[in-house]
N, C-alpha and C positions, 0 to 999 in steps of 0.2 A: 757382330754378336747378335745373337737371334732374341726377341725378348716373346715370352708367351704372357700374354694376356689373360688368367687362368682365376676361374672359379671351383675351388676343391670339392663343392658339394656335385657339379655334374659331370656325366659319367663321359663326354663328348671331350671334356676339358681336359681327365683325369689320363684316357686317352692319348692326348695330345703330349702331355708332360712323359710318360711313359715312351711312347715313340722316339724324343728326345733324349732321353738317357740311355735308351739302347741305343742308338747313333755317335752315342759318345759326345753328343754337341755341346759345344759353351753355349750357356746362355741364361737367363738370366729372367726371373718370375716375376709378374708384376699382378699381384689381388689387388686388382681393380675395385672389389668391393670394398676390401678395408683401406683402401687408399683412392679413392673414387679420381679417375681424370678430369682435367680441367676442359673446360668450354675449347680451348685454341690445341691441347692435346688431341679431343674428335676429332675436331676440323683437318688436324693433322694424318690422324690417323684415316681418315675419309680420301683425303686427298691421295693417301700410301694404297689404298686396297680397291679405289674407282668405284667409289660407290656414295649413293646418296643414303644420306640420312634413315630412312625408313628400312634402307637394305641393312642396318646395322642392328634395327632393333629386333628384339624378340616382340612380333604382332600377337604372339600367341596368351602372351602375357596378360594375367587379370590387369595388374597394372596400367598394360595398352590401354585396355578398354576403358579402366576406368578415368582416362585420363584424356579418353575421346579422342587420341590420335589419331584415330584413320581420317577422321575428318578434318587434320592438319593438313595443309599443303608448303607454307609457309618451311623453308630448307631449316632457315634461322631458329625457328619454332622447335623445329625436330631436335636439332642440335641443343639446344637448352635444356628438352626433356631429358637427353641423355644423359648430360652433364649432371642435373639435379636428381636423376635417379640411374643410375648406374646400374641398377638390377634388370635394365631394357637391354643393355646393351649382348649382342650375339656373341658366343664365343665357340668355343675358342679362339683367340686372335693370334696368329704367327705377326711379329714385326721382328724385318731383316733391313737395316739403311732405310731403302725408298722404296722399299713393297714390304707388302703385309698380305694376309688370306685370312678369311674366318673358314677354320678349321671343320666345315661341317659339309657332306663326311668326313670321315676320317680319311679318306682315301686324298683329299684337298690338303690336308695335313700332308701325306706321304709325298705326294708331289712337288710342294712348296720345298722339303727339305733336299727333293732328290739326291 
């Protein structure tokens, strides 16, 4: 079962969830804001989609800055921010078993579900 990783306010997300019900897919939504992932959830999901920490967050984000992350290097570090503020994290997230994609473009989306 496919789970999407979805924030209803962006448009990237809203996207994502759409694509999946035209496909007719099972699967299954996880608002990650109002239900924030746990610390060993990233590490997990990190480990599903090949990527480091910082490739997960949004850099764009006031937040980042204010929170002086670029200046992180520490993996461990990164992953706690995420954990603790969950408004970093990128999405769309596609997770299928033991791979995942952040859905961004959208065209990353269409491919994951081929």
């Amino acid at each position: 079962m496919t789970t999407l990783w979805h924030n209803p306010k962006c448009s990237k997300s809203r996207e994502a969830l759409k694509l999946l019900e035209e496909k007719g897919e099972i699967f299954e939504v996880f608002k990650y804001l109002d239900t924030p992932p746990s610390r060993e959830d990233i590490v997990a999901l990190l480990g599903k989609l090949g990527v480091s920490a910082r490739e997960l967050m949004r850099t764009k984000e006031d937040l980042y800055k204010e929170l002086g992350l670029a200046n992180v290097i520490d993996e461990a570090k990164l992953v706690d921010a995420l954990a603790e503020n969950p408004k970093l994290i990128e999405r769309p997230i596609l997770i299928e078993e033991n791979r995942a994609v952040i859905g961004r473009p959208v065209e990353k989306t269409i491919e994951f579900l081929g």
